[in-house]
N, C-alpha and C positions, 0 to 999 in steps of 0.2 A: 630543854632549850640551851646553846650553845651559850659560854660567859661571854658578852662583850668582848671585843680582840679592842686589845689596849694599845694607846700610839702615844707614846710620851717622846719622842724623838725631836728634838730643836728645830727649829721651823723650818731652816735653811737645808736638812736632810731630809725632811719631810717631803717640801717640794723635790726636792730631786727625784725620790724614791716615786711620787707620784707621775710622773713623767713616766719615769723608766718602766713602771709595772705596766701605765696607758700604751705603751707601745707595743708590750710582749703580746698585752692582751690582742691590741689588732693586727699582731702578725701572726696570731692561730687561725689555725682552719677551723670553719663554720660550726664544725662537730665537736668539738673541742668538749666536753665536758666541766661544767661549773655547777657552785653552790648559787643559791637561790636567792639567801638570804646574807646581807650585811648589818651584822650585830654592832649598834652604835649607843654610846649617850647622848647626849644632847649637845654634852660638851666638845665632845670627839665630832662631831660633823661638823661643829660650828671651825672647829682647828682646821679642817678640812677644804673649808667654804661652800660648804650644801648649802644650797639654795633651796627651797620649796617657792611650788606656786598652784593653786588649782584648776586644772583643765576647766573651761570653756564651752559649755556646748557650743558645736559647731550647728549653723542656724538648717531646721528638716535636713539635716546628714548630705548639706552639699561640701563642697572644693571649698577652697580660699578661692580669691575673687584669682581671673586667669586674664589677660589682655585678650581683647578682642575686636577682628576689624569685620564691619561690615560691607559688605558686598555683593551686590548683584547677580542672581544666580544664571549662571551663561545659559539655559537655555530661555529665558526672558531679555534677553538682549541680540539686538540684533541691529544692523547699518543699512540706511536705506544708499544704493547708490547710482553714481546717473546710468541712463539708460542708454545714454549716447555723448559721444564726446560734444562738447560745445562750451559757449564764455556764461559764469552766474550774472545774471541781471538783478536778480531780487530773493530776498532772505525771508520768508514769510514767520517765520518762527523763530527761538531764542533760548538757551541753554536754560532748562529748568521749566517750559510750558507743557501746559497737560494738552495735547491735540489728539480728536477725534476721526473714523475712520472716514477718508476723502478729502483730511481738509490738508490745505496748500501749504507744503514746504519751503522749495525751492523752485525757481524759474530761472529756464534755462533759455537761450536764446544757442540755436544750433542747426549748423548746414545740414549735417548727416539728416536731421529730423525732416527738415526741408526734403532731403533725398527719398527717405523710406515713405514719405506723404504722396512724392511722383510716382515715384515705382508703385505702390499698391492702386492709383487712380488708374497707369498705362494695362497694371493687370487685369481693373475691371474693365478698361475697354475691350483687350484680346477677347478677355471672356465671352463679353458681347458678341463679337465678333463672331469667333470661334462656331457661337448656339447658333446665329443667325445660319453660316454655314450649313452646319451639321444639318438643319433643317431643312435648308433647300435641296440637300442632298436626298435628304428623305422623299419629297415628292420628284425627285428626277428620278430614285431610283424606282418608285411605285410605279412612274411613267413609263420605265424601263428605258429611260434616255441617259444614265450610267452605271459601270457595271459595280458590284458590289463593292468590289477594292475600292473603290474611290468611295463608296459611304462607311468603309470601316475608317478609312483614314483618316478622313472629320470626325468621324466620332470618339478617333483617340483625340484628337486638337483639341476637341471640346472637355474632353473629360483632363488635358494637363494645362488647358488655360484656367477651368476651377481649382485645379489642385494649385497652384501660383496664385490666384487671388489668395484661395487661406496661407498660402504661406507670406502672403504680402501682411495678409491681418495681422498674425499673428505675431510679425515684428513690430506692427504698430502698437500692440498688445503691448506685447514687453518692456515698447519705451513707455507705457507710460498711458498710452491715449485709452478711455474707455468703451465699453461696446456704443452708449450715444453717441460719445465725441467719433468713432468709428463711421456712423452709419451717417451723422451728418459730415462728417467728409465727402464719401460716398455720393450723399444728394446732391451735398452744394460746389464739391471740386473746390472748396478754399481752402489754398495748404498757407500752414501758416510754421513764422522759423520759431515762435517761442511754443516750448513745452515747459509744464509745469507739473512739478514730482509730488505726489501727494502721499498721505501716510496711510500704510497698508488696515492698519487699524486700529484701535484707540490706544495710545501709552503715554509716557513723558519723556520729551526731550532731553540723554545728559549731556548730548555732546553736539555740537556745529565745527566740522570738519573744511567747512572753506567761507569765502569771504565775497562779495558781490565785486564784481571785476575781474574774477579766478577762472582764470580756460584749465577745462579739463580733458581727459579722456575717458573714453567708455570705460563703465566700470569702478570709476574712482568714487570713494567714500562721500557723503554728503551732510547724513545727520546720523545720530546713534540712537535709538529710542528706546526703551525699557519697559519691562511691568513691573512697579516697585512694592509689591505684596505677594508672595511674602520673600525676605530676604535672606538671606543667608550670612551665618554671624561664622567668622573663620579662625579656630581659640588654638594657640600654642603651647601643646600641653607639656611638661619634660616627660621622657621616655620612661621616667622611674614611675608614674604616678598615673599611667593613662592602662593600667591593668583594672584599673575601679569604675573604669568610665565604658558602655556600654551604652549599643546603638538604642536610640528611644528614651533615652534618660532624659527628665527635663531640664531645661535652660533657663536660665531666668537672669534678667540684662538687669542690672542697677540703677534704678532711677527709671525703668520702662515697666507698666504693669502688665503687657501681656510676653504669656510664657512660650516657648521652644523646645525642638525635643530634635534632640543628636540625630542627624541622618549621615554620617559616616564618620568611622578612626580610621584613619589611614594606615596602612599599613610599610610605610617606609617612615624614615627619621630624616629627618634635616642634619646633614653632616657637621651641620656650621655652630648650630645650636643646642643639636641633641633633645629637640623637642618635636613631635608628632602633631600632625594636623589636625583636631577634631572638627567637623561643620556639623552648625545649627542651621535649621527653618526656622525663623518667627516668621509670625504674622505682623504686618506693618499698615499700622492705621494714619500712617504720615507721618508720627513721632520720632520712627527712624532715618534716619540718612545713608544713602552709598557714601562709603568714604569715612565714616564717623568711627573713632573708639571708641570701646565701651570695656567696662569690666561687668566679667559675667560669672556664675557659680552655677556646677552641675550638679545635681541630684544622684547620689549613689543607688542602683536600681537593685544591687546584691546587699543592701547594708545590714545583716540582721543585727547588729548592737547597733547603739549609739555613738554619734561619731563626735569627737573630742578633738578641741585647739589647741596645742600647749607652745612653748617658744622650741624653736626648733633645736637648742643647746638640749631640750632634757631628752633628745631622739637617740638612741644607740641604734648602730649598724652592726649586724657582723654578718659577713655577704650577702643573699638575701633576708633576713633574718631580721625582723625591727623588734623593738623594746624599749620600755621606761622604767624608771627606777621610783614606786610609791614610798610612801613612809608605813611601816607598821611599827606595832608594839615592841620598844627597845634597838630600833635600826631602818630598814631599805632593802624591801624585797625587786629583786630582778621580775619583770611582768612580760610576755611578748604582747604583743600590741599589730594590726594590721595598716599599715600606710596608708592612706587613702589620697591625699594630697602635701603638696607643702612648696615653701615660697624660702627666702632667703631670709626670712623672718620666723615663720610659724611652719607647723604641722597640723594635719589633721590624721588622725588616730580612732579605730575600732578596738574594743577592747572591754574586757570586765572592770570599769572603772566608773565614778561616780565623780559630780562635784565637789563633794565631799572629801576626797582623795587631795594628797597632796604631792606631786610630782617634782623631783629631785628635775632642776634646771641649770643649776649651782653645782664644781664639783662633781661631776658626774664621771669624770676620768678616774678619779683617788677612788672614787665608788667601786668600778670597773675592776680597779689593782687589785681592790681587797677582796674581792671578790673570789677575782682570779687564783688569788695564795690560797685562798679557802677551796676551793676546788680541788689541789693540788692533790 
């Protein structure tokens, strides 16, 4: 075993020297070749300012906790909107109600609807019309009292006055009216100007888009409605630390007891941030809210060691390349160690280590120097 490297140098050359070797050391290339080990006394580290501290399990080998916003997964959301221009009369519903399918949103009061109520009634009368023709054609021509032409020609009349009734329906359809409300038009010929927008099928209201009094145009937004289970959690990962994170990893929200599993890393980086998109699915039993933060921690799915918290001072970099500095018998062995996360605080770390271990936090630059001259 190598003796101790001796530092008896005055304090004020000490720091300098330690600065200066910290820097050579991070201006080498990754490959650089070093010793392993740094031989110290007790008394030598303390001149130093080693710090020790002992890793942390990190809680079943998740992340540090990551910001997270919850949100709606777009294809659960969707806008109901009007079917026909016209002025809001009445607000049946309210930002935040749970509504079932058929029941009344909005009421509209509108000419156009007025218009397509005439038009589909004038089509079923041609219709009428039209067959009664087309029929008497048929026994004039059996009579032979006209010639064929004249019953092909009813018979088209007949067949584009039904093709006009359904397309009369089927705008009535669209704004809105149902096949009942359809057929009793139909019987009773009462056109009426208020239509009333109903909800295609069961969800919750997150949004109210106009106000009673508001003329709109065909087309314009009216309510937004959602299905809010299961949600989608949307976690900003930094670019350095989303190599551990993998589709299907579990999620798990803070202060929520049911869990989530990754369904996408994105594959581009936010310019602004340098953090990557991860999205969750939970399941949401109403605990969670669209719009809420939360802090959330991922489950490493590759983790075969155990994964370790230490303060992010005891972290060395040298390109891709991580590592910490343990205490052993008579000094501070250099360890590689793999990233798994980290925050502006902490690290989390894989690695041959134990709690047991004591990890140079303190100091870790003069560590690095002597290192470095021992390599040499």
């Amino acid at each position: 075993m190598p003796a101790p490297t001796q530092i008896n140098r005055p304090r004020h050359i000490l720091l300098v020297a330690r600065v200066l070797t910290a820097l050579v050391f991070l201006s080498l290339p990754p490959n650089t070749a070093i010793a392993e080990d740094v031989m110290l006394s007790e008394a030598q580290a303390r001149n130093l300012g080693v710090r020790v501290a002992h890793p942390v399990p990190s809680p079943t080998d998740q992340t540090l906790p990551y910001p997270a916003q919850i949100v709606i997964p777009t294809p659960q959301l969707w806008v109901v909107s009007a079917p026909v221009a016209g002025m809001v009369t009445n607000l049946a519903v309210a930002r935040g109600d749970r509504v079932v399918t058929g029941q009344a949103l909005v009421t509209l009061e509108s000419p156009s609807f007025v218009s397509l109520q005439r038009d589909y009634l004038h089509a079923v009368g041609q219709e009428v019309l039209a067959n009664q023709q087309f029929k008497r054609n048929v026994d004039l021509f059996e009579g032979k009292a006209i010639p064929q032409r004249v019953l092909e020609t009813s018979q088209v009349e007949a067949r584009q006055a039904s093709i006009a009734v359904i397309e009369r329906r089927q705008m009535l359809y669209l704004s809105g009216l149902s096949d009942e409300a359809i057929s009793r038009l139909t019987n009773e010929a009462s056109i009426s100007a208020k239509l009333t927008v109903v909800a295609p099928q069961a969800a919750s209201v997150v949004d109210i888009a106009v106000s009673p009094g508001q003329r709109l145009e065909q087309a314009a937004p009216l309510v937004k409605l959602a299905h809010l289970s299961p949600l989608w959690a949307e976690i900003a990962i930094p670019a350095s630390n989303v190599g551990s994170i993998r589709i299907g990893a579990k999620v798990e929200i803070e202060g929520y007891a049911t869990s989530g599993r990754v369904i996408l890393v994105s594959e581009t980086t936010d310019a602004a941030t340098q953090t990557i998109l991860v999205r969750a699915e939970i399941p949401n039993s109403g605990a969670l809210h669209p719009g809420q933060t939360a802090a959330v921690r991922i489950s490493f799915l590759s983790a075969g060691e155990s994964a370790w918290e230490i303060p992010y001072s005891g972290l060395i970099r040298r390109g891709e390349q991580t590592s910490i500095f343990i205490a052993v018998d008579g000094g501070f062995r250099l360890l590689p160690v793999t990233l798994l996360a980290e925050d502006q605080d902490h690290v989390v770390v894989a690695g041959p280590i134990t709690d047991k271990d004591q990890v140079a936090i303190g100091g870790v630059s003069a560590l690095r120097g002597i290192l470095l001259r021992l390599g040499q």
